[in-house]
C-alpha positions in Angstrom: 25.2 -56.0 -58.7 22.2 -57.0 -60.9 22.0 -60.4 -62.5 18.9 -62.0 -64.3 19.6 -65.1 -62.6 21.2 -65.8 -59.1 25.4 -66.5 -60.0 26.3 -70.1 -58.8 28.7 -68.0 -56.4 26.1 -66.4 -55.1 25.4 -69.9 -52.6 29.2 -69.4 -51.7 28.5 -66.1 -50.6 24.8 -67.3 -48.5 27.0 -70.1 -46.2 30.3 -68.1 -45.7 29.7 -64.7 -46.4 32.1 -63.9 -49.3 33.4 -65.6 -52.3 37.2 -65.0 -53.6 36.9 -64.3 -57.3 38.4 -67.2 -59.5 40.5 -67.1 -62.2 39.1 -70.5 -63.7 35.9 -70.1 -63.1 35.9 -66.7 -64.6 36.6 -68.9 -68.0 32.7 -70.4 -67.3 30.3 -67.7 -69.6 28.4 -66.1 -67.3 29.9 -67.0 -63.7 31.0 -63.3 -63.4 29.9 -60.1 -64.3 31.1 -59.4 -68.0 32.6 -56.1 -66.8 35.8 -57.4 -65.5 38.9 -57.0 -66.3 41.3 -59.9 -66.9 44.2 -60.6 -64.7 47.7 -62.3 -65.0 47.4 -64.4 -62.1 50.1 -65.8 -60.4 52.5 -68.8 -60.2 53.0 -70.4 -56.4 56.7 -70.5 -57.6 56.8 -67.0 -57.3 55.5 -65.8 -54.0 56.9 -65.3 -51.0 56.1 -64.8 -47.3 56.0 -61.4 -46.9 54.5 -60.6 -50.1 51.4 -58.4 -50.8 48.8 -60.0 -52.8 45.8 -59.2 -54.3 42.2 -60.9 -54.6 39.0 -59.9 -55.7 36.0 -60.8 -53.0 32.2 -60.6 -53.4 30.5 -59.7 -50.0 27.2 -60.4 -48.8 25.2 -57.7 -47.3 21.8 -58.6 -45.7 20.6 -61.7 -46.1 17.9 -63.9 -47.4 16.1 -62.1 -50.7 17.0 -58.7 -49.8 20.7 -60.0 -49.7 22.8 -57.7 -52.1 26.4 -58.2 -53.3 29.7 -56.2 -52.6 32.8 -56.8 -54.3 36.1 -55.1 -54.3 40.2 -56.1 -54.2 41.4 -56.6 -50.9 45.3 -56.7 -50.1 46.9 -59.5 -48.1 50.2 -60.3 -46.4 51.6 -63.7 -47.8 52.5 -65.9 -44.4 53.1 -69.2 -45.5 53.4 -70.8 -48.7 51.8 -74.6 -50.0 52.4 -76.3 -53.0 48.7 -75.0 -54.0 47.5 -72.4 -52.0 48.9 -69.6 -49.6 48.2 -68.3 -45.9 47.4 -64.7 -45.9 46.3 -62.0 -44.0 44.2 -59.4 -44.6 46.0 -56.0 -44.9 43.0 -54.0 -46.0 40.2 -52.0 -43.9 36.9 -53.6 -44.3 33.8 -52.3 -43.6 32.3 -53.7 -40.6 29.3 -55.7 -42.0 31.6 -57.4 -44.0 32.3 -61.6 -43.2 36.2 -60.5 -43.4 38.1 -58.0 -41.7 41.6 -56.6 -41.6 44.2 -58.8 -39.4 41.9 -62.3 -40.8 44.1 -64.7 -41.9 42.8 -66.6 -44.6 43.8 -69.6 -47.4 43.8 -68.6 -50.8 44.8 -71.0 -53.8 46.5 -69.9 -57.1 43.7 -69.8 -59.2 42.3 -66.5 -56.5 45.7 -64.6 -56.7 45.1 -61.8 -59.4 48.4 -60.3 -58.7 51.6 -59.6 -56.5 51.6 -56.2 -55.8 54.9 -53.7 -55.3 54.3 -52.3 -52.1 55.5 -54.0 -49.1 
């Protein structure tokens, strides 16, 4: 992923490893990449535990100036529901360099939650 300048994410990403893609920010011109898609996003009325979510994290790979950034969708298992954000846990294989990995559980909040997926 190529940008002219170094995303504001991209300091997430340096102290934690990742960044969860978010729906507000997205609404900031250039935060995010202009190839993406937009999402519906999600209500915290409408999930469950037990239900399979999905979120979009950037990865960083390396570090320092040679760091380069990964991102894909990763699928998580709903296992507690706030009034603003969930407890999930990672239901999708993860490379190993990655700073998440399948069976992390993790907090995501509304505004990360692209969708609820079908598949239980």
């Amino acid at each position: 992923m190529k940008f002219q300048q170094e995303p504001l994410f991209y300091a997430e990403i340096r102290q934690e490893g990742y960044h969860i893609y978010n729906l507000e920010n997205a609404e900031t011109p250039n935060y995010y990449p202009d190839d993406l898609q937009d999402y519906p996003g999600v209500s915290m009325r409408e999930l469950q535990e037990g239900d399979i979510i999905t979120i979009r994290v950037y990865f960083g790979v390396g570090s320092g100036e040679e760091m380069q950034v990964d991102s894909g969708y990763v699928d998580l298992r709903v296992e507690h529901v706030d009034l603003d954000k969930v407890v999930a846990e990672i239901v999708s294989e993860l490379p190993d360099e990655y700073a998440l990995s399948l069976g992390d559980s993790i907090d995501v909040f509304a505004e990360e939650i692209l969708c609820i997926n079908d598949i239980q």
